[in-house]
Backbone as JSON, one array per atom type, in Angstrom:
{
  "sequence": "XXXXXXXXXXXXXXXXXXXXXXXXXXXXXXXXXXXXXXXXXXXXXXXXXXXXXXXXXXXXXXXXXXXXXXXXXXXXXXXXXXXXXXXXXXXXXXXXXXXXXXXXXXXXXXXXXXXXXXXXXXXXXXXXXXXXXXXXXXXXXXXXXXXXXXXXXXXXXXXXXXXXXXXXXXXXXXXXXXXXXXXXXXXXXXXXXXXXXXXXXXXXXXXXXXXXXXXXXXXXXXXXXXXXXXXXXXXXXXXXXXXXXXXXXXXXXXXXXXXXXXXXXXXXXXXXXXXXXXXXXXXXX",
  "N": [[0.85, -1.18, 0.0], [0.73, 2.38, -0.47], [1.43, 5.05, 1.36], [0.47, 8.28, 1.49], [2.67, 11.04, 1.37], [2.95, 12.41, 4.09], [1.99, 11.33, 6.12], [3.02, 8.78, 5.38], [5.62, 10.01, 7.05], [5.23, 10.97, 9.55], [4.77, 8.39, 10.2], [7.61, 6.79, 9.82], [8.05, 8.96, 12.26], [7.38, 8.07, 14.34], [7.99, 5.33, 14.63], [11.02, 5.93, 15.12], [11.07, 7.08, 17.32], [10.38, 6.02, 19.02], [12.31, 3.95, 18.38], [14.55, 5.49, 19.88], [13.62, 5.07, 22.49], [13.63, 2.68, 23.11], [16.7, 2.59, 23.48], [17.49, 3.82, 25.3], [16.12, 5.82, 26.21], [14.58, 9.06, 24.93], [16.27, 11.81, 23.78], [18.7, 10.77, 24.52], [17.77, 10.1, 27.06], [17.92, 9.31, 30.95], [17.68, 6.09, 31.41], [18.17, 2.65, 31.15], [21.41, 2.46, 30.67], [24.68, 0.34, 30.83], [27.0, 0.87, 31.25], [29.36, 3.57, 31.3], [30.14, 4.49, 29.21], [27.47, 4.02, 27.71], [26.07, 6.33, 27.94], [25.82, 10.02, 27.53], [27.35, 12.53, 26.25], [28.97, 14.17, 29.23], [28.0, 12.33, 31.08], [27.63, 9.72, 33.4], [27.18, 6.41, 34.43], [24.84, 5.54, 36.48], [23.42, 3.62, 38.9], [22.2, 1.88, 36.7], [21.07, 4.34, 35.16], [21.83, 7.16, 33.47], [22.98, 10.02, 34.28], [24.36, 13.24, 35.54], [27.72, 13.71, 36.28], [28.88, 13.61, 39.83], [30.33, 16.84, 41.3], [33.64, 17.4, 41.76], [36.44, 18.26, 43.82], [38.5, 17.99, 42.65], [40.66, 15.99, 43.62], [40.96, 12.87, 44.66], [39.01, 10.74, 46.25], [39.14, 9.94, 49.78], [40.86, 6.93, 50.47], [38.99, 4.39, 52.16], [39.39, 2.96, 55.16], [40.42, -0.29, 55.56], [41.27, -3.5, 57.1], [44.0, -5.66, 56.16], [43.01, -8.44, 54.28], [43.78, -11.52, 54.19], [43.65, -14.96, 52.62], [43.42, -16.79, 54.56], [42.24, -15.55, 56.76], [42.55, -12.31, 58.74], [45.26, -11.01, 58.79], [48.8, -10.49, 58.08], [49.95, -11.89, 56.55], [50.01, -15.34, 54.22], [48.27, -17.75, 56.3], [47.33, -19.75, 55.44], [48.38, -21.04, 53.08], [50.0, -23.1, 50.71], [52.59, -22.82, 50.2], [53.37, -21.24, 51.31], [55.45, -21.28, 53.99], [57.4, -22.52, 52.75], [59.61, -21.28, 52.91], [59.75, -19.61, 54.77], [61.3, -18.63, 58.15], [62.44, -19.62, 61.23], [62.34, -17.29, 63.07], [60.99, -15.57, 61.7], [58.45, -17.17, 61.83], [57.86, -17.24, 64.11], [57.32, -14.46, 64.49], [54.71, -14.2, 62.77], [52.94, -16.22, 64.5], [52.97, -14.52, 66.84], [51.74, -12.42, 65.78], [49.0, -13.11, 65.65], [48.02, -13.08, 68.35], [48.91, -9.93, 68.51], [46.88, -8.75, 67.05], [44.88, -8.5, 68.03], [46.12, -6.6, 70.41], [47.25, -7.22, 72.13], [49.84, -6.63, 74.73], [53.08, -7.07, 74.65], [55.42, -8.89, 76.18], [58.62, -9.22, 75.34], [61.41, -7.11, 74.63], [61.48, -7.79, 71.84], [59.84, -8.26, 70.19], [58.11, -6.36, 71.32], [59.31, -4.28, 69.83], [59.02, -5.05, 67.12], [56.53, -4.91, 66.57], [55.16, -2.67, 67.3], [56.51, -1.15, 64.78], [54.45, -1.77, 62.89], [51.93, -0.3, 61.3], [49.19, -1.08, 61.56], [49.05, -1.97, 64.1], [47.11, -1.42, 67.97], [47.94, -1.6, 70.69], [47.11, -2.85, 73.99], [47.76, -2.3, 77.21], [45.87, -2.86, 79.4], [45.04, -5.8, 78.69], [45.32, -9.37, 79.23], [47.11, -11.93, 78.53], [44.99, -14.38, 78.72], [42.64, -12.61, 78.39], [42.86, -12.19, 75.85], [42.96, -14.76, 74.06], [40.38, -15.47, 74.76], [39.21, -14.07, 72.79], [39.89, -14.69, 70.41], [39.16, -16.54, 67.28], [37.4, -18.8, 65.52], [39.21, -19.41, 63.38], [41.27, -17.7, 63.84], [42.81, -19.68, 66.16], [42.78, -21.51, 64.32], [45.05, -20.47, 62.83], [47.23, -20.37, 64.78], [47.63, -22.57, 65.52], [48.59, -23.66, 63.08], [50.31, -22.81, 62.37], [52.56, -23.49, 65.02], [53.41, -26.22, 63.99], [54.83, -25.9, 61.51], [57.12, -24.49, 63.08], [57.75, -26.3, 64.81], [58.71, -28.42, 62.58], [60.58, -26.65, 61.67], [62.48, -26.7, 63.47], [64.21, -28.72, 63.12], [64.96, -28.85, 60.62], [65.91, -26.23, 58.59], [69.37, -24.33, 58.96], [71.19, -22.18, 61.01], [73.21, -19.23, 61.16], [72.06, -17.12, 63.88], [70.92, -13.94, 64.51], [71.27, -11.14, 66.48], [70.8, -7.62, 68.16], [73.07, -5.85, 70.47], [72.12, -4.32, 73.18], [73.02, -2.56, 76.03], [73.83, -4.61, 77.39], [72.48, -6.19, 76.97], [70.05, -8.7, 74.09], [68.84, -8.98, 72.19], [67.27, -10.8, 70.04], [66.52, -10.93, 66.49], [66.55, -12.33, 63.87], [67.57, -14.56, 61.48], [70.29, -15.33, 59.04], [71.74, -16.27, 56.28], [70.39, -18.13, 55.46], [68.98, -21.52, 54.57], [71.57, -22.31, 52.89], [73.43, -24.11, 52.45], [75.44, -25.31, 51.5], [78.98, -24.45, 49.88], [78.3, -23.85, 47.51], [76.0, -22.81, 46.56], [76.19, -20.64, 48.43], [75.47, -16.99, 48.13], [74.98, -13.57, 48.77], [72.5, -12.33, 51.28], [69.96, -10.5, 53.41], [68.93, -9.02, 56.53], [66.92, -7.64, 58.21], [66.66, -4.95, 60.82], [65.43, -3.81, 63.59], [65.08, -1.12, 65.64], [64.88, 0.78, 68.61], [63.56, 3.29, 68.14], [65.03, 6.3, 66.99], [68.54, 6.11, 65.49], [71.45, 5.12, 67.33], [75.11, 6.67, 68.6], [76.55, 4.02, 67.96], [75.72, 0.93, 66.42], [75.92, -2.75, 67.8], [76.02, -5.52, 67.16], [75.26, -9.05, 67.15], [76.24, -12.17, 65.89], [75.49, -15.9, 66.38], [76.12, -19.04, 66.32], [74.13, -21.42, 67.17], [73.63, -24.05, 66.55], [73.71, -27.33, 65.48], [76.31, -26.96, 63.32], [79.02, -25.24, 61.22], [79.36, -21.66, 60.4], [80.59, -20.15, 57.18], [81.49, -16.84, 56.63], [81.66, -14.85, 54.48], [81.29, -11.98, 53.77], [80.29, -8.98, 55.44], [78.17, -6.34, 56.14], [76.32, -3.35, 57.3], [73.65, -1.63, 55.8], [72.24, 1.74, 56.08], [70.35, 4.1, 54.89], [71.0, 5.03, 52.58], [73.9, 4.35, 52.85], [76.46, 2.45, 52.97], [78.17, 0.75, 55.4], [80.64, -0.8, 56.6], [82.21, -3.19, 59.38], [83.45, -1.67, 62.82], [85.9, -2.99, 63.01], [86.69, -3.27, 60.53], [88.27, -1.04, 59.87], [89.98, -0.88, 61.1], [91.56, -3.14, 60.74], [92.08, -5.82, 58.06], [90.23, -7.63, 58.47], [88.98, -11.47, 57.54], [85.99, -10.96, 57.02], [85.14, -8.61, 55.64], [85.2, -8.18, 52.88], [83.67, -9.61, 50.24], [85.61, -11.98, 49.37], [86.15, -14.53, 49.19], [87.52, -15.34, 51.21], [86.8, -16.35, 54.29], [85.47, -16.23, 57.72], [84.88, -18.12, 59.91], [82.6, -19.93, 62.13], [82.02, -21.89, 64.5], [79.91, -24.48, 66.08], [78.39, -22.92, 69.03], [79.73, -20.63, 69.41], [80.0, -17.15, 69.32], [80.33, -13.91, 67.41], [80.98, -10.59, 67.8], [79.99, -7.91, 66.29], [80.82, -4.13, 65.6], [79.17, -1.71, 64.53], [79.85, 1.96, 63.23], [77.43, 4.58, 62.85], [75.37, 6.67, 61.39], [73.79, 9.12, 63.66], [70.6, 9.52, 65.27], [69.15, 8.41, 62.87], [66.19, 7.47, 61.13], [65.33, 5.94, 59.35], [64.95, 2.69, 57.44], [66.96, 0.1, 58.24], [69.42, -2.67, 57.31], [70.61, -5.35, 57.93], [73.74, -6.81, 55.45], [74.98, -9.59, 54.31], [77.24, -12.01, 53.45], [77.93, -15.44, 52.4], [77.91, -19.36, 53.65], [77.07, -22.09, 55.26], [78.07, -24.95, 57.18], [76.52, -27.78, 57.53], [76.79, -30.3, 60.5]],
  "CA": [[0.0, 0.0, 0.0], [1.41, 3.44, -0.89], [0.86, 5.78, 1.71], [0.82, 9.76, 1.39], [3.5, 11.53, 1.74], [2.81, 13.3, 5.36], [1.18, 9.83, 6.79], [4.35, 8.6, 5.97], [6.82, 10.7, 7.51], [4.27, 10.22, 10.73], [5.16, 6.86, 10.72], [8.93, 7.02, 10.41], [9.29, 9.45, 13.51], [6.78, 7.0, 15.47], [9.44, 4.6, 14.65], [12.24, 6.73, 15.66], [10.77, 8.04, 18.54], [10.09, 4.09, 19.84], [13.92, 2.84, 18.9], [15.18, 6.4, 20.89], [13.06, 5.13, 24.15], [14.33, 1.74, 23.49], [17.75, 2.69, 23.32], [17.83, 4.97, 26.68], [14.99, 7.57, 26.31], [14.34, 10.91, 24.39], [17.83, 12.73, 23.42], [19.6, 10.55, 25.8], [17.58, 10.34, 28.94], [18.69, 8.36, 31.89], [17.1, 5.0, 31.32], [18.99, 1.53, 30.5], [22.62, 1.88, 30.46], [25.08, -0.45, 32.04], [28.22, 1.65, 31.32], [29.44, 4.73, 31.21], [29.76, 4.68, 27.42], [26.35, 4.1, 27.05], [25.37, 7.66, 28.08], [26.17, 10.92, 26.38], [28.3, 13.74, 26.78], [29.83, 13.86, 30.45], [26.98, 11.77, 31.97], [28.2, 8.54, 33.75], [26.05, 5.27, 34.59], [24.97, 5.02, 37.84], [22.4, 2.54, 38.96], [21.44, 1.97, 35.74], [20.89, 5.77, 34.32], [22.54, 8.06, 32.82], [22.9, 10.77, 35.41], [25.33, 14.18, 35.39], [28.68, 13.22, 37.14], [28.7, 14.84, 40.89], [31.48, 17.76, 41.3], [34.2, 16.92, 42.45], [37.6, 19.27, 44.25], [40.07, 17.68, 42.03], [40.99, 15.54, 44.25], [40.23, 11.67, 45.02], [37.7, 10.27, 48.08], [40.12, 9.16, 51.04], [40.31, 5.32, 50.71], [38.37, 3.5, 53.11], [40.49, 2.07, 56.14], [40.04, -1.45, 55.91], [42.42, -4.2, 57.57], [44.32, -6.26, 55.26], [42.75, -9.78, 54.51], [44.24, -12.64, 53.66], [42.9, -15.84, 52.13], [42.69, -17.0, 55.56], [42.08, -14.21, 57.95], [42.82, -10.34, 58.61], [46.61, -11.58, 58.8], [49.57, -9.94, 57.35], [50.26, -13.75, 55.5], [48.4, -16.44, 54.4], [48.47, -18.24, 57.21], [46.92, -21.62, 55.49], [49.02, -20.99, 52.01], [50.18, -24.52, 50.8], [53.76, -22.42, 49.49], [53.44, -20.27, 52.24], [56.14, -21.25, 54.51], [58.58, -22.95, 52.17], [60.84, -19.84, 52.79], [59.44, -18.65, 55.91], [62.47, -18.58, 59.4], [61.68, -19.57, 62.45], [62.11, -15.83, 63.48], [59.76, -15.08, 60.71], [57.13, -17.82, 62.48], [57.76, -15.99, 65.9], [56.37, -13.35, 64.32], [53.5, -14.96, 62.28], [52.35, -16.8, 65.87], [52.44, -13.52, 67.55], [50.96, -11.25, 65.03], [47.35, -13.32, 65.48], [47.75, -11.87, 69.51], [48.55, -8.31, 68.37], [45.95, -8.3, 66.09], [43.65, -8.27, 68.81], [46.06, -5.81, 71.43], [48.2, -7.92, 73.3], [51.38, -5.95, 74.85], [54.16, -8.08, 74.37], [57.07, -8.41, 77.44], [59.92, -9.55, 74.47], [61.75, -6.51, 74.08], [61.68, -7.73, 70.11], [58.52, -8.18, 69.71], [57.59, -4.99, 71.24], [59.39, -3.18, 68.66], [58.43, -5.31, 66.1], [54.59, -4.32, 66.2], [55.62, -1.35, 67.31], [56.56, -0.39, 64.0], [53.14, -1.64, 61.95], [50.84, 0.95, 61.52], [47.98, -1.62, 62.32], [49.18, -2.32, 66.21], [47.29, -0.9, 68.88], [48.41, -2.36, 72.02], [46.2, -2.4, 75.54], [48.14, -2.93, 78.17], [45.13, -3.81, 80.78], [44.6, -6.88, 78.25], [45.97, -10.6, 80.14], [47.05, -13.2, 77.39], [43.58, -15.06, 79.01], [42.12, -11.7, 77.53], [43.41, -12.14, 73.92], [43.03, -15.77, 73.88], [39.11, -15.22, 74.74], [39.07, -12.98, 71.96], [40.55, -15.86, 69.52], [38.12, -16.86, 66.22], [37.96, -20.21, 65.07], [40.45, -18.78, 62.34], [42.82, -17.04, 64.6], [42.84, -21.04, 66.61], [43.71, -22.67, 63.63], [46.19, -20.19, 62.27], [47.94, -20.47, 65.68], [48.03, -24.56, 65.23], [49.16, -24.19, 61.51], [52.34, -22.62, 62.28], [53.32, -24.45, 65.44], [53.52, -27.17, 63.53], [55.75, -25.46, 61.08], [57.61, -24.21, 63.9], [58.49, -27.64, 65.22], [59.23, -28.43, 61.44], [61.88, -26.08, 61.13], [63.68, -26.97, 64.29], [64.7, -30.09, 62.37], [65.28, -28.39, 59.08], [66.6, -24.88, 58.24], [69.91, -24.22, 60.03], [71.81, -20.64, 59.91], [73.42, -18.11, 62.65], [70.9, -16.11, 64.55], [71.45, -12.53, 64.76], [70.85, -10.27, 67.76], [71.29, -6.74, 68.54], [73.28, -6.4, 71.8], [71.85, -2.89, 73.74], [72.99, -2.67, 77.39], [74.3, -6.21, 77.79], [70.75, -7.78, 76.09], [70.33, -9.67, 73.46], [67.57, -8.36, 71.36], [66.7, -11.37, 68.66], [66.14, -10.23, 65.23], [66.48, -13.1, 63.02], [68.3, -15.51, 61.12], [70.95, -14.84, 57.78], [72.44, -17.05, 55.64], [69.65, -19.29, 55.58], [68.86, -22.27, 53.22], [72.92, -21.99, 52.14], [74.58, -25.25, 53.24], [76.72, -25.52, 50.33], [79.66, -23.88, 48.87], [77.72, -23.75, 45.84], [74.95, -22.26, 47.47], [76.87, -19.2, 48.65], [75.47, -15.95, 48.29], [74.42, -12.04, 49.73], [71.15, -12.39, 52.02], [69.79, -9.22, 53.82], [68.0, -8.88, 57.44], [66.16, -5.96, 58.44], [66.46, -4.66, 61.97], [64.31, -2.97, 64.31], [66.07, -0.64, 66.54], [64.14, 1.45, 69.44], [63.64, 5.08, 68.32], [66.33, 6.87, 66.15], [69.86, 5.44, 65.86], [72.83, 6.03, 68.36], [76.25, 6.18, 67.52], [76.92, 2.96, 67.59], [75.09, -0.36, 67.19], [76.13, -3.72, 67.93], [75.58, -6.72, 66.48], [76.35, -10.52, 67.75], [75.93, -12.91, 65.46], [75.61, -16.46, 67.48], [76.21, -20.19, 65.7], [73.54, -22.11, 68.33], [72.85, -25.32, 66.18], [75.38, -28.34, 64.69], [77.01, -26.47, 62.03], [79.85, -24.06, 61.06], [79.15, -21.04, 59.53], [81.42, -19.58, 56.86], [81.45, -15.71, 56.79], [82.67, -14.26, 53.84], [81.7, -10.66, 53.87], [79.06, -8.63, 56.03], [78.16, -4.81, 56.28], [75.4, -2.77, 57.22], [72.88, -0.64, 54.92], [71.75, 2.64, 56.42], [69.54, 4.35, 54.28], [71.98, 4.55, 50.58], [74.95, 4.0, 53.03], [76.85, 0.99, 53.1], [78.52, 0.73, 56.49], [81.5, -1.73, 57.49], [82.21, -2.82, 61.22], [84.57, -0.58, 62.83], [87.43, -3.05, 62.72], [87.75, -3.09, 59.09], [88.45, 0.34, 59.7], [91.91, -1.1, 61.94], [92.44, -3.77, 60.02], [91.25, -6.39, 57.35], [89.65, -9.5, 58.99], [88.07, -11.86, 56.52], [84.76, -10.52, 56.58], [85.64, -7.2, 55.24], [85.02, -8.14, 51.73], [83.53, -10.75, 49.45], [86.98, -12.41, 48.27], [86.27, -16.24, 49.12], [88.43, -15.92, 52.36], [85.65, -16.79, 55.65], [85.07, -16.21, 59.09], [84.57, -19.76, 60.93], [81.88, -19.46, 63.29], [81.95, -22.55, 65.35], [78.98, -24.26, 67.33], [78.51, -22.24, 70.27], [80.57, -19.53, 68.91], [79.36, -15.7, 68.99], [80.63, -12.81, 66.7], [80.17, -8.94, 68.4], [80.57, -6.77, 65.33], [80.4, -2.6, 66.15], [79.13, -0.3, 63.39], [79.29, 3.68, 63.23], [76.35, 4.93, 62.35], [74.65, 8.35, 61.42], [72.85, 9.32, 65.01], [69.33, 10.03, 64.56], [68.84, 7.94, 61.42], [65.27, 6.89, 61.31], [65.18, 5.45, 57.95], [65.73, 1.12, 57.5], [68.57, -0.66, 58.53], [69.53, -3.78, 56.94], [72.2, -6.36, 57.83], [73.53, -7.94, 54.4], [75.94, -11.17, 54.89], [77.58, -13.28, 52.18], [78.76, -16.91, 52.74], [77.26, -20.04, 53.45], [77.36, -23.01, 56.55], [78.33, -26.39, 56.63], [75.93, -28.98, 58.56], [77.93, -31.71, 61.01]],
  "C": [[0.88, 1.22, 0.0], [0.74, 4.68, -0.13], [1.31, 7.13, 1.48], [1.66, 10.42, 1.86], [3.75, 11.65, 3.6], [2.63, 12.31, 5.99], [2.82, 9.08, 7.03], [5.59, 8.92, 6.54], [6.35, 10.75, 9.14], [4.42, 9.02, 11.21], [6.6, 6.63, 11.24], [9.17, 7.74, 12.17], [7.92, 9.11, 14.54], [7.62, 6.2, 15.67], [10.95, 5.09, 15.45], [12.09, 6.87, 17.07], [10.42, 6.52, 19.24], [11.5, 3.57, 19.99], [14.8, 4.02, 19.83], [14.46, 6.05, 22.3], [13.72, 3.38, 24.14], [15.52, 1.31, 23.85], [18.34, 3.91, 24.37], [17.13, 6.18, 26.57], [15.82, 8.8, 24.99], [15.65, 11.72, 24.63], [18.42, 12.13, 24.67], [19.06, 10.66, 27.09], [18.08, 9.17, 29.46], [18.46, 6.89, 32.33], [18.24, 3.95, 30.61], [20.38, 1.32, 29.83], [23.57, 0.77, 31.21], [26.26, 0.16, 32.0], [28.42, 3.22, 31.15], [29.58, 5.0, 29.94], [28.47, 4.26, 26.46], [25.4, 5.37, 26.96], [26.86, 8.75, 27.05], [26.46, 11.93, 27.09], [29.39, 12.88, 28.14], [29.11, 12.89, 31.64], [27.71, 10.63, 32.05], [26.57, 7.85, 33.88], [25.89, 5.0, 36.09], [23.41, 4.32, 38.46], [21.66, 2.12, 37.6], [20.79, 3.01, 35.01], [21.66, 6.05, 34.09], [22.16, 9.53, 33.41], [24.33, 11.86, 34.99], [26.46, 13.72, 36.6], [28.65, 14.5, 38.27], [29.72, 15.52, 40.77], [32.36, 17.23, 42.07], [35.37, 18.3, 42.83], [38.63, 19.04, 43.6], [40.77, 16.64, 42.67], [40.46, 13.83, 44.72], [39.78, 11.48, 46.07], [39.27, 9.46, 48.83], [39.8, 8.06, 50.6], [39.46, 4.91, 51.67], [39.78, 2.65, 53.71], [39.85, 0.85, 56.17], [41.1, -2.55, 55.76], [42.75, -5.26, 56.27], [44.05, -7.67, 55.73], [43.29, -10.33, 53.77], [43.37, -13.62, 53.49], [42.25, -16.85, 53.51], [42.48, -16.52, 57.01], [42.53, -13.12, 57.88], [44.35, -10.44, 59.45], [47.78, -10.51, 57.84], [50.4, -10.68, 56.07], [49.23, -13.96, 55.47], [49.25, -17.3, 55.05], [48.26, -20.39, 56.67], [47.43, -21.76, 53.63], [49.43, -22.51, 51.96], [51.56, -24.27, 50.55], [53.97, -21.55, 50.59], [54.96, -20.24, 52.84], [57.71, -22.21, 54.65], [60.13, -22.01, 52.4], [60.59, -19.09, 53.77], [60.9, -19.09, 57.55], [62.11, -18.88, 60.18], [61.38, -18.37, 62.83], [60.82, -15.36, 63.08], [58.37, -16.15, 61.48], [56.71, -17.77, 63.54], [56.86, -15.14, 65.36], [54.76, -13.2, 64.03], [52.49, -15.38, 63.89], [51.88, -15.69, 66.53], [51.49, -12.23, 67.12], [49.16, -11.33, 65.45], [47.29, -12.55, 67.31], [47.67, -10.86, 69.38], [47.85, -7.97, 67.66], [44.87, -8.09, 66.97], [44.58, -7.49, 70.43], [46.56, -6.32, 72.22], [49.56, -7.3, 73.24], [52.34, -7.05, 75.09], [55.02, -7.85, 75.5], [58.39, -8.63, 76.36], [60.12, -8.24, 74.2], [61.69, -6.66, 72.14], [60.37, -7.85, 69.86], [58.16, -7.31, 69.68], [57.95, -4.2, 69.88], [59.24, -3.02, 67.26], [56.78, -4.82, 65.59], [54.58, -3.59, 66.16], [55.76, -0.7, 65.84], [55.42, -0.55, 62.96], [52.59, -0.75, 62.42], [49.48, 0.57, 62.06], [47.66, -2.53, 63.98], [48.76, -1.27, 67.07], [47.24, -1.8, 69.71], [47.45, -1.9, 73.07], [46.89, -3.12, 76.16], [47.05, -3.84, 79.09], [44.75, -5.36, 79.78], [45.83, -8.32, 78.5], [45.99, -11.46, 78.77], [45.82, -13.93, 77.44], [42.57, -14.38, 78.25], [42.33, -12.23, 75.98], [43.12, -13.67, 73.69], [41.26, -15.98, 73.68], [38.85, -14.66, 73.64], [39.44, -13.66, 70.76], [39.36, -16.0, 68.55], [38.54, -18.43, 66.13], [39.0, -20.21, 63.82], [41.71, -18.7, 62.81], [43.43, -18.96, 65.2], [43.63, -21.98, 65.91], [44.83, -22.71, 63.11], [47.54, -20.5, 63.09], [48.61, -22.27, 65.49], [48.54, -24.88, 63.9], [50.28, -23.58, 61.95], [52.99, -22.94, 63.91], [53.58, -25.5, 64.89], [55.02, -26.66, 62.59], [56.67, -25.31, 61.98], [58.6, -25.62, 64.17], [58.92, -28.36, 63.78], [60.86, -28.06, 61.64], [62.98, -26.39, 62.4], [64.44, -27.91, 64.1], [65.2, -29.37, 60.83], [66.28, -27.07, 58.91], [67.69, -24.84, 59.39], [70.64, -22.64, 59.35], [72.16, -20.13, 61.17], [72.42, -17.44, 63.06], [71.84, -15.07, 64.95], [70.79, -11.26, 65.83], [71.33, -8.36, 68.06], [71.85, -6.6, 70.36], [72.84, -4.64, 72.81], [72.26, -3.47, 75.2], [72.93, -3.74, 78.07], [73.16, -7.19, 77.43], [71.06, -7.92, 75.07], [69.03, -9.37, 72.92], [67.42, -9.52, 69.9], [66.12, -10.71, 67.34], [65.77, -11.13, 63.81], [67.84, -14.08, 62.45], [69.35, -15.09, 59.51], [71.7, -15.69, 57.83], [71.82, -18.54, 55.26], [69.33, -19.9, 54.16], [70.56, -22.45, 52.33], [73.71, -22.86, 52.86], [75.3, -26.29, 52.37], [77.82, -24.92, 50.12], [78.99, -23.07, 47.61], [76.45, -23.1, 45.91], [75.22, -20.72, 47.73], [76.64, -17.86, 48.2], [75.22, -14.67, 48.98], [72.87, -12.79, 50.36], [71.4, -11.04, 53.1], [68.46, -9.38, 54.97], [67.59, -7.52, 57.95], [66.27, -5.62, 59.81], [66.29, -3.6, 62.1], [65.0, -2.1, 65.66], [64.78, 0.27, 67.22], [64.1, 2.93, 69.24], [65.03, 5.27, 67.37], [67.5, 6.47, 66.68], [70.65, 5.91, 66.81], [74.1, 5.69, 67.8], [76.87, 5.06, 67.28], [75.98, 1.5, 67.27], [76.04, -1.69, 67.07], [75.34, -4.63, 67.66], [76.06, -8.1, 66.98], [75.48, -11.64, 66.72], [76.2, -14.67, 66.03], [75.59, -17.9, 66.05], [75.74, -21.32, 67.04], [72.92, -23.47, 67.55], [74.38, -25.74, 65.63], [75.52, -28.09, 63.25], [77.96, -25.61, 61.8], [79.46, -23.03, 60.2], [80.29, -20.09, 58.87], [81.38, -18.35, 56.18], [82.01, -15.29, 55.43], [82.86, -12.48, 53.89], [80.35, -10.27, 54.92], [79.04, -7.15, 55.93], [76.89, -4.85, 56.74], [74.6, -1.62, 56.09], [71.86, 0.24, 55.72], [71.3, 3.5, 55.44], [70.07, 3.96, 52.31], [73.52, 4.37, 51.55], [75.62, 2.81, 53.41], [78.17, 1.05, 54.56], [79.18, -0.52, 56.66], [81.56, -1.89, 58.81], [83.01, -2.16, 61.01], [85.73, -1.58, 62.96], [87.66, -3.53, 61.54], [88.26, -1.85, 58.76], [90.03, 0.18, 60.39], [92.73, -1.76, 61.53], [91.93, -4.81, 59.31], [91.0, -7.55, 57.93], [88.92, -10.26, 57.96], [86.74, -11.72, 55.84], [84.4, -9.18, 56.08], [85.05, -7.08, 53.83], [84.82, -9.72, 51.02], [84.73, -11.43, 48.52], [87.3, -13.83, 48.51], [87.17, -16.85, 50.57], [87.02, -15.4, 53.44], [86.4, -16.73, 56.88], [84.39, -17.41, 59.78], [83.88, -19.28, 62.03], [81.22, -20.99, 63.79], [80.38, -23.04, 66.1], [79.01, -24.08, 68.52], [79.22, -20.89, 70.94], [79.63, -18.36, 68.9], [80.47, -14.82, 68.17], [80.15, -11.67, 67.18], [80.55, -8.27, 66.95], [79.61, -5.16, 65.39], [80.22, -1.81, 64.64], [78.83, 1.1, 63.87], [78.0, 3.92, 62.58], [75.76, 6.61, 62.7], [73.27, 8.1, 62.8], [71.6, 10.13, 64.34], [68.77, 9.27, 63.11], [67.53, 6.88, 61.98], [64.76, 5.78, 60.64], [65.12, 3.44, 58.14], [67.23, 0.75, 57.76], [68.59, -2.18, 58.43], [71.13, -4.32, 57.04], [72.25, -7.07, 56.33], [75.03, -8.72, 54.7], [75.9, -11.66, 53.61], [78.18, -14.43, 52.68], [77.84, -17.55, 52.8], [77.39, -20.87, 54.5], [77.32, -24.55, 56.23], [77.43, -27.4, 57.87], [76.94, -29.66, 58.74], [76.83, -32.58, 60.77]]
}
């Protein structure tokens, strides 16, 4: 049928005017998008319209504070990883064990511990809270994470062997960790780097004792400290060259039951990281 001009041009923008409401309303109204490139101009998608974006200062929305979760709890690890603790220290499973207490505010008596939480940003501590406290306070999570790494724990006292390294303040013995670990070859032999936690801005000196408390020798080749970009020797490679002075294949024998004191200078006031790095390797008896 052949309709009249006008009739038909009536029809067309019936048509038109049906696939523009099907296709998000009348010049773009705010009906049926799911993206922001389904609206027009500067309009975004928000619940499903096409809405004018709110004003903003230039500036992005504060994040939202919310505690870091792990796959199995609000942990700083994954606590139930199956790779997890292929590479984890005992030191490092001190920490792990105690983290699920300070996550819920338990003041620590270990000088190292303290200053370990001490420096996360997500430790607050309550003194009036009794280990009985924090233990009450346990999830069936926190319970199991605690029972997945004693186990490890008693693992590694059979496995991983390596010097333990201590800071020595005012005749203590401040634990810090382990270096040179997994390296009970020759062939094995390279740099490894521990991080320590010192109380408040540096003083001019610190001390270091590195201790050989399991059946093995450990062989030293070089050691220093790293203060922020500075690389720091003890002070007696400053009197005279002892083997650990420099990576040149000649070692420092460290005996079981043997300690090492080594004194570094250090910039006073330095707030920054401080990392022990150690080269060599240890020989299991």
């Amino acid at each position: 049928m052949n309709l009249p001009h006008t009739p038909r041009m009536l029809v067309m923008s019936i048509l038109m005017l049906g696939l523009g409401l099907a296709c998000g309303g009348i010049l773009g109204d705010d009906d049926g998008c799911k993206k922001d490139t389904d609206c027009k101009g500067s309009r975004v998608c928000t619940a499903g319209k096409c809405t004018e974006p709110m004003a903003t200062t230039g500036h992005p929305p504060p994040p939202k504070a919310v505690p870091y979760k792990s796959p199995g709890g609000i942990y700083s690890f994954d606590c139930f990883g199956e790779d997890f603790y292929m590479t984890a220290s005992p030191s490092k499973l001190r920490r792990y064990r105690n983290e699920v207490y300070a996550r819920h505010g338990y003041t620590f008596k270990s000088k190292d511990m303290r200053r370990y939480f001490k420096a996360q940003p997500w430790y607050t501590p309550d003194p009036s809270l009794t280990m009985a406290d924090v233990k009450a306070r346990f999830s069936a999570t926190d319970k199991r994470c605690i029972k997945r790494i004693r186990k490890e724990e008693k693992a590694s006292e059979e496995g991983v062997a390596c010097p333990f390294v201590y800071l020595v303040e005012d005749g203590e013995e401040i634990l810090q960790g382990e270096i040179l670990r997994h390296l009970n070859t020759p062939q094995k032999a390279q740099w490894q780097s521990l991080k320590l936690y010192l109380d408040g801005p540096t003083q001019k000196h610190i001390r270091v004792r590195l201790a050989e408390e399991k059946a093995e020798t450990t062989m030293l080749d070089a050691i220093f400290l790293q203060v922020g970009d500075e690389e720091i020797q003890p002070r007696a490679c400053s009197q005279r060259q002892p083997a650990f002075c420099s990576a040149d294949g000649r070692h420092r024998r460290l005996e079981p039951g043997e300690t090492l004191d080594l004194v570094f200078a250090v910039p006073q006031g330095h707030t920054g990281p401080i990392e022990l790095w150690a080269s060599g390797h240890y020989l299991p008896h």
